[in-house]
Biopython code that builds the backbone (N, CA, C, O; Angstrom):
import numpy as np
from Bio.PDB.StructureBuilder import StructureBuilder

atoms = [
    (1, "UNK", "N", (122.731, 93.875, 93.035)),
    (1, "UNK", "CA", (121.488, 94.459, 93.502)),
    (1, "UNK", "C", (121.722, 95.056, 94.890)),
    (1, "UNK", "O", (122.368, 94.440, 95.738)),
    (2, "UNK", "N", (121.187, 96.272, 95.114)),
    (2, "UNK", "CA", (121.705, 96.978, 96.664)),
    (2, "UNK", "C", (120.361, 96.360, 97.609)),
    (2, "UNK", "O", (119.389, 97.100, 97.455)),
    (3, "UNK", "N", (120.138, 95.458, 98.330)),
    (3, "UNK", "CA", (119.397, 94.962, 99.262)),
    (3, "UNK", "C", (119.391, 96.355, 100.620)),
    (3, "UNK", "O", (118.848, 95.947, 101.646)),
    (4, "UNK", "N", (119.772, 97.461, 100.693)),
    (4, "UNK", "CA", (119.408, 98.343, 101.603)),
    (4, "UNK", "C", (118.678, 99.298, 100.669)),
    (4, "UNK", "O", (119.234, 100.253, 100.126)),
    (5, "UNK", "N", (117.023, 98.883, 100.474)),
    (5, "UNK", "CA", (116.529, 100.345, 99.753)),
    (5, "UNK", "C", (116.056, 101.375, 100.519)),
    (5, "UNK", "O", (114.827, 101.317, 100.508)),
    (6, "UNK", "N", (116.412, 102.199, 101.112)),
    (6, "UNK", "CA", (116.205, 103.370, 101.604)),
    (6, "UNK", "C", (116.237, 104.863, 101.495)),
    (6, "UNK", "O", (116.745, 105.752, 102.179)),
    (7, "UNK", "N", (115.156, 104.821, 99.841)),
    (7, "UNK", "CA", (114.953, 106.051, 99.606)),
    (7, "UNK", "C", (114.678, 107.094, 99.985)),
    (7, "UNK", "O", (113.676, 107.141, 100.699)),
    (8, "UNK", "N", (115.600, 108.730, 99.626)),
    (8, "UNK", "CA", (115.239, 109.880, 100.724)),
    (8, "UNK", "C", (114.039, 110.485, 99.421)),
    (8, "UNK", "O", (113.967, 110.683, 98.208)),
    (9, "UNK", "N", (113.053, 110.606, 100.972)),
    (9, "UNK", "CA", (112.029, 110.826, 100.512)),
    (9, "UNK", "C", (111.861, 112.212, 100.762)),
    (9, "UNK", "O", (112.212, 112.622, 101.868)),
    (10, "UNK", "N", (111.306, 113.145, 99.795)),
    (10, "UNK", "CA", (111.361, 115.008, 99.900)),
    (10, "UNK", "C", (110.337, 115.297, 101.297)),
    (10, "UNK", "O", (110.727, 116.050, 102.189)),
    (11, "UNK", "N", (109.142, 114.681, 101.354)),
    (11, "UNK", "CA", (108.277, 114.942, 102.546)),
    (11, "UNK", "C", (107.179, 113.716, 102.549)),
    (11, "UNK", "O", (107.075, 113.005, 101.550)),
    (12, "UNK", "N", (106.422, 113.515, 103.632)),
    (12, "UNK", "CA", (105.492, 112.745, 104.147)),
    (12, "UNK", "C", (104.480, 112.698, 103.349)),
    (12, "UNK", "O", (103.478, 112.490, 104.033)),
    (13, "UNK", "N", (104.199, 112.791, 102.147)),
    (13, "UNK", "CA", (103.048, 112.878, 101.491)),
    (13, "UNK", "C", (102.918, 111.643, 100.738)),
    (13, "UNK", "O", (103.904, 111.137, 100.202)),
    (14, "UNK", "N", (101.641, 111.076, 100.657)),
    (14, "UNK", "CA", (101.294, 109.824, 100.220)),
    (14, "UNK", "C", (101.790, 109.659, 98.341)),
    (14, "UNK", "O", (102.356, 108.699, 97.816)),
    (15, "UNK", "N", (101.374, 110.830, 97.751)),
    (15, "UNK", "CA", (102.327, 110.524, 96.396)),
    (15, "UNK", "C", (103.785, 110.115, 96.170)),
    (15, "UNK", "O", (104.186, 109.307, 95.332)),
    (16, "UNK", "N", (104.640, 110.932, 97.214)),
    (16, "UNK", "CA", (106.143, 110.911, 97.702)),
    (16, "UNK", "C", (106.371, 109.421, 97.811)),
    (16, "UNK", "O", (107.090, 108.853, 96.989)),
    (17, "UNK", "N", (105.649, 108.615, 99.027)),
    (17, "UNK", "CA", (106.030, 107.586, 99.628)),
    (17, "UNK", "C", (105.692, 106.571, 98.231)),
    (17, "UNK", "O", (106.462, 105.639, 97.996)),
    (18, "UNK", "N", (104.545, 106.813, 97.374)),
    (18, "UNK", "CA", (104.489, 105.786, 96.629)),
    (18, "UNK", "C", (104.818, 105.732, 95.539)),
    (18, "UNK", "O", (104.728, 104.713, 94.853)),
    (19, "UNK", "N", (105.512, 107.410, 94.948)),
    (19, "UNK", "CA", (106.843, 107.340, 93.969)),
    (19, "UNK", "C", (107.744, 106.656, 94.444)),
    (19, "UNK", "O", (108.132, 105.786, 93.665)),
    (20, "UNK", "N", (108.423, 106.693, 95.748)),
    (20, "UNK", "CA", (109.895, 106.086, 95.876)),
    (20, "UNK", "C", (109.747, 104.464, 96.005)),
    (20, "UNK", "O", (110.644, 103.632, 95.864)),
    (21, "UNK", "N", (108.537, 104.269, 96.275)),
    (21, "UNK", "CA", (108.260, 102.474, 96.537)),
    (21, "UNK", "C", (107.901, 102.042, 94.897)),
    (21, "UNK", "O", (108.585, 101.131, 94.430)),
    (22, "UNK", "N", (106.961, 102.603, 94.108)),
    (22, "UNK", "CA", (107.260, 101.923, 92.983)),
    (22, "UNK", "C", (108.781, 102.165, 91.999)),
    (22, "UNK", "O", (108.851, 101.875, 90.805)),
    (23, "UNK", "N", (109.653, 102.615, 92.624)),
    (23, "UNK", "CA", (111.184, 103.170, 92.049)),
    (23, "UNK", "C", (111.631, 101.925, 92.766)),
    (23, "UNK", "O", (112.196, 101.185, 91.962)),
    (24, "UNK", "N", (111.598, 101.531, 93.708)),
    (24, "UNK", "CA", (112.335, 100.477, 94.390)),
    (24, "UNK", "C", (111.907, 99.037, 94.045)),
    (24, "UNK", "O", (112.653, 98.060, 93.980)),
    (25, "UNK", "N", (110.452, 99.076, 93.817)),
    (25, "UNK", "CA", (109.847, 97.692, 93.010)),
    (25, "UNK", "C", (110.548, 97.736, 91.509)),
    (25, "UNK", "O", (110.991, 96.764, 90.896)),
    (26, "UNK", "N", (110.535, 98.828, 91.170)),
    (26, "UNK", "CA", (111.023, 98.692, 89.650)),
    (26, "UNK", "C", (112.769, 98.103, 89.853)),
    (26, "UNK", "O", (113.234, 97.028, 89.474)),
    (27, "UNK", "N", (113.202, 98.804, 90.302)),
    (27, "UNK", "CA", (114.808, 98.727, 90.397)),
    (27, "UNK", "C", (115.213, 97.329, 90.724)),
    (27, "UNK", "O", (116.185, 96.893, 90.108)),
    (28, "UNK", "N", (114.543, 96.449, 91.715)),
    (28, "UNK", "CA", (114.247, 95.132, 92.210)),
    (28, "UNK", "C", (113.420, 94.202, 91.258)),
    (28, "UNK", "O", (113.358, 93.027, 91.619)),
    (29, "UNK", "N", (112.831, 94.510, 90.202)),
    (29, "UNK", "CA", (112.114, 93.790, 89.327)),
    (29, "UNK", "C", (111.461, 92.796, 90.222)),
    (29, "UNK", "O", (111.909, 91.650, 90.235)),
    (30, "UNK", "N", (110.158, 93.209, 91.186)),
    (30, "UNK", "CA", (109.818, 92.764, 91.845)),
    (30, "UNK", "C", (108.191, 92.863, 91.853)),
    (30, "UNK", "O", (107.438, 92.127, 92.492)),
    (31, "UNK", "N", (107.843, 93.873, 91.052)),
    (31, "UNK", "CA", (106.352, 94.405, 90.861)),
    (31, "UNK", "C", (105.006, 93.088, 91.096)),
    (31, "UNK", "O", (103.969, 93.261, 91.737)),
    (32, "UNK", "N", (105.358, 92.005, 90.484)),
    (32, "UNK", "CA", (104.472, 90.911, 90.310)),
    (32, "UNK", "C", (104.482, 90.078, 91.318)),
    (32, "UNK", "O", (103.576, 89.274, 91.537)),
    (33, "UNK", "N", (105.684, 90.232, 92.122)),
    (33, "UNK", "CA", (105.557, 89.541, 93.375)),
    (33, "UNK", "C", (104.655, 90.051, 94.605)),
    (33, "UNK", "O", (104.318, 89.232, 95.460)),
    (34, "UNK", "N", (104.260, 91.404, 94.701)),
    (34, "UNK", "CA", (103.620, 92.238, 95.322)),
    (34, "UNK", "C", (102.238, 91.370, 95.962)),
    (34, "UNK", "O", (101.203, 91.768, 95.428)),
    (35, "UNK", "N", (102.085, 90.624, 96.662)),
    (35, "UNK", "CA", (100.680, 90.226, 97.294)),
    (35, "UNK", "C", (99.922, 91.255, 98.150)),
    (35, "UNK", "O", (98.746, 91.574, 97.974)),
    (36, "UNK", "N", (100.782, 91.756, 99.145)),
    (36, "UNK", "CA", (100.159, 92.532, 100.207)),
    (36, "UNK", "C", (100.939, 93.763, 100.873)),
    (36, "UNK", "O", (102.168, 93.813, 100.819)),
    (37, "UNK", "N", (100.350, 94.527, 101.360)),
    (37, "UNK", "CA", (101.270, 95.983, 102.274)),
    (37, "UNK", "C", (101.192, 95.911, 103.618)),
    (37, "UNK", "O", (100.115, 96.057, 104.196)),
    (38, "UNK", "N", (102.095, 95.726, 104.123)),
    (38, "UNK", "CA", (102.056, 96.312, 106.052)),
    (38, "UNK", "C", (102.256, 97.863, 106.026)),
    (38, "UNK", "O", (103.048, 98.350, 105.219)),
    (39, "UNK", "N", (101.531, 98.667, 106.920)),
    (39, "UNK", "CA", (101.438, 99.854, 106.915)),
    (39, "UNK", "C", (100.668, 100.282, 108.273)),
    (39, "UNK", "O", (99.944, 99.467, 108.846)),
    (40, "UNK", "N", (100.911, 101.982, 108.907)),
    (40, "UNK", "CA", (100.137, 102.068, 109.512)),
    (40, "UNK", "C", (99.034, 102.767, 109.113)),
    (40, "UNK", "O", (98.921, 102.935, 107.899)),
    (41, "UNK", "N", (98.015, 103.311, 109.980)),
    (41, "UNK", "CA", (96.998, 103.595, 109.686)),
    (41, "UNK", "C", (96.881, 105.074, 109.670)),
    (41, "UNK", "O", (95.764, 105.548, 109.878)),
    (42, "UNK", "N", (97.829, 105.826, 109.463)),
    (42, "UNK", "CA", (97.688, 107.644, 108.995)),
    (42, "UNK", "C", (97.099, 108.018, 108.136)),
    (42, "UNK", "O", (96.697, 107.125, 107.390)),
    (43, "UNK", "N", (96.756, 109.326, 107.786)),
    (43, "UNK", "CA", (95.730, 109.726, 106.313)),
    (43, "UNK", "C", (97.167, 109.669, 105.262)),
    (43, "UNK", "O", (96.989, 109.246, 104.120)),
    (44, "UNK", "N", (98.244, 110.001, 105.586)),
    (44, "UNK", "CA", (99.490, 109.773, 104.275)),
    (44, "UNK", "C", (98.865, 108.120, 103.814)),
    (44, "UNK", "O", (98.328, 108.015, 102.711)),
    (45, "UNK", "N", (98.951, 107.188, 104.501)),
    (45, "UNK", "CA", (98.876, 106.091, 103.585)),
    (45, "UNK", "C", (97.438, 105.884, 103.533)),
    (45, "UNK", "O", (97.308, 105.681, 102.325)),
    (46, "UNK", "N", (96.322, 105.802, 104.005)),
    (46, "UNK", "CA", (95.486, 105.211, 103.921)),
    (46, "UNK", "C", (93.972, 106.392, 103.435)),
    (46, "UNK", "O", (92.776, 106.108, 103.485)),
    (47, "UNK", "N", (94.468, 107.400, 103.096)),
    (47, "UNK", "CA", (93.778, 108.554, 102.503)),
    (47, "UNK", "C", (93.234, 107.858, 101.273)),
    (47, "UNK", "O", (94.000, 107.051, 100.746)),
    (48, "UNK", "N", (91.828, 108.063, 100.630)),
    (48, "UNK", "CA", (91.347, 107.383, 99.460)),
    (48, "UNK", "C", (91.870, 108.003, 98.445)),
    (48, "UNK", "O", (92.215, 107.304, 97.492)),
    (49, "UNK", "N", (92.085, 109.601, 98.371)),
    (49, "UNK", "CA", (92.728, 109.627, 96.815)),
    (49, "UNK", "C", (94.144, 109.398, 96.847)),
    (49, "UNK", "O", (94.769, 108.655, 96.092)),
    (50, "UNK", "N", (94.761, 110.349, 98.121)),
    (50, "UNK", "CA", (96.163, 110.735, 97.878)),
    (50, "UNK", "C", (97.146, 109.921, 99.317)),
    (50, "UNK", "O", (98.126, 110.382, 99.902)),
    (51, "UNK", "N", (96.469, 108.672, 99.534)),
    (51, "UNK", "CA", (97.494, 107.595, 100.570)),
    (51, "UNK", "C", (98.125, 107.058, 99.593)),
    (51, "UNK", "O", (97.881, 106.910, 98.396)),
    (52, "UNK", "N", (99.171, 106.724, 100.434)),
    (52, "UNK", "CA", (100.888, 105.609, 99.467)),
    (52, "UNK", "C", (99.745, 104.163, 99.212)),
    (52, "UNK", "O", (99.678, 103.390, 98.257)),
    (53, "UNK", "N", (99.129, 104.204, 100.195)),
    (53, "UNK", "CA", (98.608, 102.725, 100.323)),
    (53, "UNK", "C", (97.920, 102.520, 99.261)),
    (53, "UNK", "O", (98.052, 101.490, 98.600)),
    (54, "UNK", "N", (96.898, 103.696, 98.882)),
    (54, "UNK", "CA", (96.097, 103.506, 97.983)),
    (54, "UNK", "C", (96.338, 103.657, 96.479)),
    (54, "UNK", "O", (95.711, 103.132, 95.559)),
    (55, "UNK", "N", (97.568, 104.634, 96.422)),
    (55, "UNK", "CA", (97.970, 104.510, 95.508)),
    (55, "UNK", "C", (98.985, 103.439, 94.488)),
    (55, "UNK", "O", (99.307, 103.255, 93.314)),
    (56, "UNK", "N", (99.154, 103.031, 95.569)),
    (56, "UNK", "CA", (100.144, 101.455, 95.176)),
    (56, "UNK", "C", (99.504, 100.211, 95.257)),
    (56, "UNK", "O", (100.042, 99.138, 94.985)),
    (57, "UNK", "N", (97.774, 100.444, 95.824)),
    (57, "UNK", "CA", (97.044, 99.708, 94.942)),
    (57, "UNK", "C", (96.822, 98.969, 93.910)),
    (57, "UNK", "O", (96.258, 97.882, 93.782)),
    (58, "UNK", "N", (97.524, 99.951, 92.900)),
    (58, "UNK", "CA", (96.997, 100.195, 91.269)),
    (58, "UNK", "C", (98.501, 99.827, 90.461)),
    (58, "UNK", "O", (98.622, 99.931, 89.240)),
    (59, "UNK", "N", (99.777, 99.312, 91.524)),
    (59, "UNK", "CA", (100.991, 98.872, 91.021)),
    (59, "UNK", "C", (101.000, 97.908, 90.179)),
    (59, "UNK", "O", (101.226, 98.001, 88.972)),
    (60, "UNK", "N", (100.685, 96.677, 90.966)),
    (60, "UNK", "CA", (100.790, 95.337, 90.069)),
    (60, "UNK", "C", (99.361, 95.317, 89.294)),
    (60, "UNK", "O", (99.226, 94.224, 88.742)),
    (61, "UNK", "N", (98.367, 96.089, 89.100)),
    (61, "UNK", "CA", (97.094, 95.987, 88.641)),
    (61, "UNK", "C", (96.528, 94.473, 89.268)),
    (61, "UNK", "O", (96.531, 93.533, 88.474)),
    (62, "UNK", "N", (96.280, 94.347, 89.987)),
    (62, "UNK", "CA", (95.554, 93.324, 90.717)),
    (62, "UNK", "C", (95.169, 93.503, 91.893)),
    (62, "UNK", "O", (95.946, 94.261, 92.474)),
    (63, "UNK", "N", (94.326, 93.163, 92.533)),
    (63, "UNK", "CA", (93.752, 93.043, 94.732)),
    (63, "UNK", "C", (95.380, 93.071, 95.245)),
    (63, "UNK", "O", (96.213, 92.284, 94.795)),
    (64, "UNK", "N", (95.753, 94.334, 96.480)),
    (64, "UNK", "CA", (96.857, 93.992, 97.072)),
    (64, "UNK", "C", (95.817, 94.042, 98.136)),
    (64, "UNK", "O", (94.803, 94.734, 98.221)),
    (65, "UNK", "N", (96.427, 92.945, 99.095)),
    (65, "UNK", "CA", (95.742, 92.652, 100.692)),
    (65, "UNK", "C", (97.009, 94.271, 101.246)),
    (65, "UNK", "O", (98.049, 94.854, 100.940)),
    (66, "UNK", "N", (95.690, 94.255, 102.369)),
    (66, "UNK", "CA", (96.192, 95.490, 103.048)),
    (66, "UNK", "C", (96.126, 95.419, 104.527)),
    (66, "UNK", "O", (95.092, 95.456, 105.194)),
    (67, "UNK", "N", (97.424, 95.305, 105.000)),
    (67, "UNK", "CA", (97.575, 94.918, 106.308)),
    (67, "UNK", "C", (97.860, 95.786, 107.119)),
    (67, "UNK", "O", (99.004, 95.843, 107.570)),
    (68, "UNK", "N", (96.838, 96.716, 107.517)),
    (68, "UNK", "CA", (97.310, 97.724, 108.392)),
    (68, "UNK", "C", (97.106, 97.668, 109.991)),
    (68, "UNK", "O", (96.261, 96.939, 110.510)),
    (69, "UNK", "N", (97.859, 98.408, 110.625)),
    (69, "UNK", "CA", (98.695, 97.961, 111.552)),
    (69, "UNK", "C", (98.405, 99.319, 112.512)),
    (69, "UNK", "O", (99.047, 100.332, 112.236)),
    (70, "UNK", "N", (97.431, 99.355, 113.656)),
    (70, "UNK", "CA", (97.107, 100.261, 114.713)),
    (70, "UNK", "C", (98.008, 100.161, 115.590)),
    (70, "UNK", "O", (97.824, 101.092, 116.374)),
    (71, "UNK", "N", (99.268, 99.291, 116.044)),
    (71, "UNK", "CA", (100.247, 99.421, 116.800)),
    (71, "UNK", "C", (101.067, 100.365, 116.254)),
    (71, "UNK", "O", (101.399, 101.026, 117.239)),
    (72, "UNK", "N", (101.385, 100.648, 115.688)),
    (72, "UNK", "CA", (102.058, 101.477, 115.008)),
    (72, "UNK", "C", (101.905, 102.849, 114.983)),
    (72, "UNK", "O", (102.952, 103.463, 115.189)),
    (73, "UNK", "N", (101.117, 103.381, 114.832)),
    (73, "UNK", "CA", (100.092, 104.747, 115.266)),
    (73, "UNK", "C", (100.484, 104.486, 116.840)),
    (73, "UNK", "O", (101.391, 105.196, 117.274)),
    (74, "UNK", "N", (100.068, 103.824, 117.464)),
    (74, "UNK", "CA", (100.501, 104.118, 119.302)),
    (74, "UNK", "C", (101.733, 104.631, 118.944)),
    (74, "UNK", "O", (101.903, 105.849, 119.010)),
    (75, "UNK", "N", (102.633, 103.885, 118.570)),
    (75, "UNK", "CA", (104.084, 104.074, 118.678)),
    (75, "UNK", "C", (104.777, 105.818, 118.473)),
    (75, "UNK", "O", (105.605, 106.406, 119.169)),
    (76, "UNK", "N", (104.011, 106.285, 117.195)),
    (76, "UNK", "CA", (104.104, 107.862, 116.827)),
    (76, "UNK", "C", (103.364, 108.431, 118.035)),
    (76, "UNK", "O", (103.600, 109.623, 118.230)),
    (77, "UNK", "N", (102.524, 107.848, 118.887)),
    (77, "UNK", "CA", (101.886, 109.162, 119.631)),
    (77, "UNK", "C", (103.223, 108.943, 120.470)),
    (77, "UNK", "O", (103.972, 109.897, 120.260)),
    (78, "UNK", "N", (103.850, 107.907, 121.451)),
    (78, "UNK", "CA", (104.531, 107.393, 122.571)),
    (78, "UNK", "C", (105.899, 108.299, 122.300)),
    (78, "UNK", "O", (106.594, 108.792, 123.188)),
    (79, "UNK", "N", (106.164, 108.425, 120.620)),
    (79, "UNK", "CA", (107.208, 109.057, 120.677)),
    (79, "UNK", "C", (106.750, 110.872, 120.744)),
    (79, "UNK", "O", (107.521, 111.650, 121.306)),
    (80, "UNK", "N", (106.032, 111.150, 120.397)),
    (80, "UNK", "CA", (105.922, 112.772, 120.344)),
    (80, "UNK", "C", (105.494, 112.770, 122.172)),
    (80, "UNK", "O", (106.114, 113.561, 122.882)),
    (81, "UNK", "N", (104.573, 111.974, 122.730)),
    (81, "UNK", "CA", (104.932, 112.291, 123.773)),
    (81, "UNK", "C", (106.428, 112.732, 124.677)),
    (81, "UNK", "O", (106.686, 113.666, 125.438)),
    (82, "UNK", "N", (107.226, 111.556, 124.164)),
    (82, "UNK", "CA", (108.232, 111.346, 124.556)),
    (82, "UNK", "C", (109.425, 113.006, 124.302)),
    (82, "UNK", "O", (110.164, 113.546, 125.126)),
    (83, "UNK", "N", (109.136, 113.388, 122.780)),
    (83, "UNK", "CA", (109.920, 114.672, 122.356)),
    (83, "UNK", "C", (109.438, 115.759, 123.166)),
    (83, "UNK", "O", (110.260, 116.615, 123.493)),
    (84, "UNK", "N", (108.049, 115.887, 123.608)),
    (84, "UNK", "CA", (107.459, 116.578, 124.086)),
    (84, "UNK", "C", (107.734, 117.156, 125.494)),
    (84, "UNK", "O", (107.660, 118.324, 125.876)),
    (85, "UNK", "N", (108.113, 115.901, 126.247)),
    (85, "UNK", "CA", (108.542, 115.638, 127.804)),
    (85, "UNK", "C", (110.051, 116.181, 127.465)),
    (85, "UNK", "O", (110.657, 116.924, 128.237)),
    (86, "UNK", "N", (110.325, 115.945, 126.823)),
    (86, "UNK", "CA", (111.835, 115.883, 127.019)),
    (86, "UNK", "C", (112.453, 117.501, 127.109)),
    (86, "UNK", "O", (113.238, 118.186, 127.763)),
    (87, "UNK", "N", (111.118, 117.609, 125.496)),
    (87, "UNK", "CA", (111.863, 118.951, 125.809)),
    (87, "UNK", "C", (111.245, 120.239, 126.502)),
    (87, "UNK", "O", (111.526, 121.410, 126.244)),
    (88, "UNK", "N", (110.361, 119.772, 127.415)),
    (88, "UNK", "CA", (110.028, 120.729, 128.703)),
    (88, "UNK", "C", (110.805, 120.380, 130.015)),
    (88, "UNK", "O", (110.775, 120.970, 131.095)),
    (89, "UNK", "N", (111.490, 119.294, 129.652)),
    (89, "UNK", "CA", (112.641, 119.467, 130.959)),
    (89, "UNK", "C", (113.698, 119.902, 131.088)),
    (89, "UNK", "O", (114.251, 119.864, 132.187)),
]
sb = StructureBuilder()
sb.init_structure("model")
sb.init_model(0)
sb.init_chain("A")
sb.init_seg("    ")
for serial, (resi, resn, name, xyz) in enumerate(atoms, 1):
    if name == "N":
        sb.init_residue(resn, " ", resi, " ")
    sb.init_atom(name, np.array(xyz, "f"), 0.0, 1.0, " ", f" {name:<3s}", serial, name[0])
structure = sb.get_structure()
């Protein structure tokens, strides 16, 4: 079993992210173990039709707890700040 799953994903879009995560639950025969998601809080995951989050909802067909995570969002602004600065100097 390859324990590094790190699927290349084509672009940021919430269908994308939650094709390659149910490919990696499948490949891991892991689907039923699924309780809950850590995630941050962007419209890619947490969009009602077309978020990863929401769509992987509907994986194990049962309640997944949804643990989303507003530190995380700081972190994307801290870095575009950061690309931003950098590259006006």
């Amino acid at each position: 079993m390859n324990t590094n799953a790190s699927p290349v994903i084509p672009d940021g879009s919430g269908a994308s992210q939650a094709r390659a995560l149910c490919q990696v639950t499948d490949d891991w025969s892991v689907q039923n173990a699924i309780v809950g998601q850590v995630f941050d809080t962007t419209a890619s995951n947490t969009g009602r039709h077309k978020g990863a989050s929401s769509r992987l909802e509907v994986l194990p067909g049962r309640p997944v707890m949804w643990l989303a995570c507003r530190h995380l969002v700081g972190e994307l602004h801290v870095f575009g700040f950061t690309v931003l600065a950098v590259d006006q100097s």
